[in-house]
N, C-alpha and C positions, 0 to 999 in steps of 0.2 A: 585271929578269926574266932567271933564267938560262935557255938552253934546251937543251935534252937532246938531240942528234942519236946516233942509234946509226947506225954503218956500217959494223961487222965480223960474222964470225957469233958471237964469243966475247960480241960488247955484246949481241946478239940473245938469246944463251941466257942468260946472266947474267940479262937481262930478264923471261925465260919460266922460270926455274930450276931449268933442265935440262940436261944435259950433251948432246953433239953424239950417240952413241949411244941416248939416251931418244930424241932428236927421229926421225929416221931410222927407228929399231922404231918407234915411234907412226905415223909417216908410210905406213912400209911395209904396217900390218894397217891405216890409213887408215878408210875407211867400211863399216858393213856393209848392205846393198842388201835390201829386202825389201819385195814388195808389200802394198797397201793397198786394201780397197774400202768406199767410203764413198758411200750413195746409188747403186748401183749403177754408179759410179766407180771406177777403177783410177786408182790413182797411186804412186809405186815413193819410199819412205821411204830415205832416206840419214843414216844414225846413226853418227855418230862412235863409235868404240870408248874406252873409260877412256880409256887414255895421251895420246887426242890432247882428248878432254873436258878433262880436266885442264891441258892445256898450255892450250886456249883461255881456261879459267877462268883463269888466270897473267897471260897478256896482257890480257884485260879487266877485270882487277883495277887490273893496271897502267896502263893508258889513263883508266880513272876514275880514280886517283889524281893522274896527271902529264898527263890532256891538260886546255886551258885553250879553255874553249870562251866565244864571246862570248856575252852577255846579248841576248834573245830578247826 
């Protein structure tokens, strides 16, 4: 079994495949904040904008792919 360690940020976005610029805008517009009332509940929604949607999409792709998880 070979196993894949990433430890730089170049293995990181290779991973997520994106360049160090995409991560950082992504990161920087981060989440956008907006309330919610449900049942006469308030609760504040936190939505990833595209760039970093997309980047999640990337890494969970990739974790399904290459992570090995034991039998359940």
């Amino acid at each position: 079994m070979t196993k894949n360690i990433y430890c730089s940020m170049s293995d990181l976005l290779n991973v997520l495949k994106i360049t160090r610029n995409d991560l950082n805008f992504a990161l920087d517009k981060g989440y956008k904040r907006y309330p919610k009332v449900k049942n006469e509940k308030l609760r504040w929604i936190e939505e990833p904008n595209e760039e970093l949607k997309n980047i999640q999409k990337n890494l969970l792709e990739y974790l399904q792919n290459n992570l090995i998880c034991p039998p359940y």
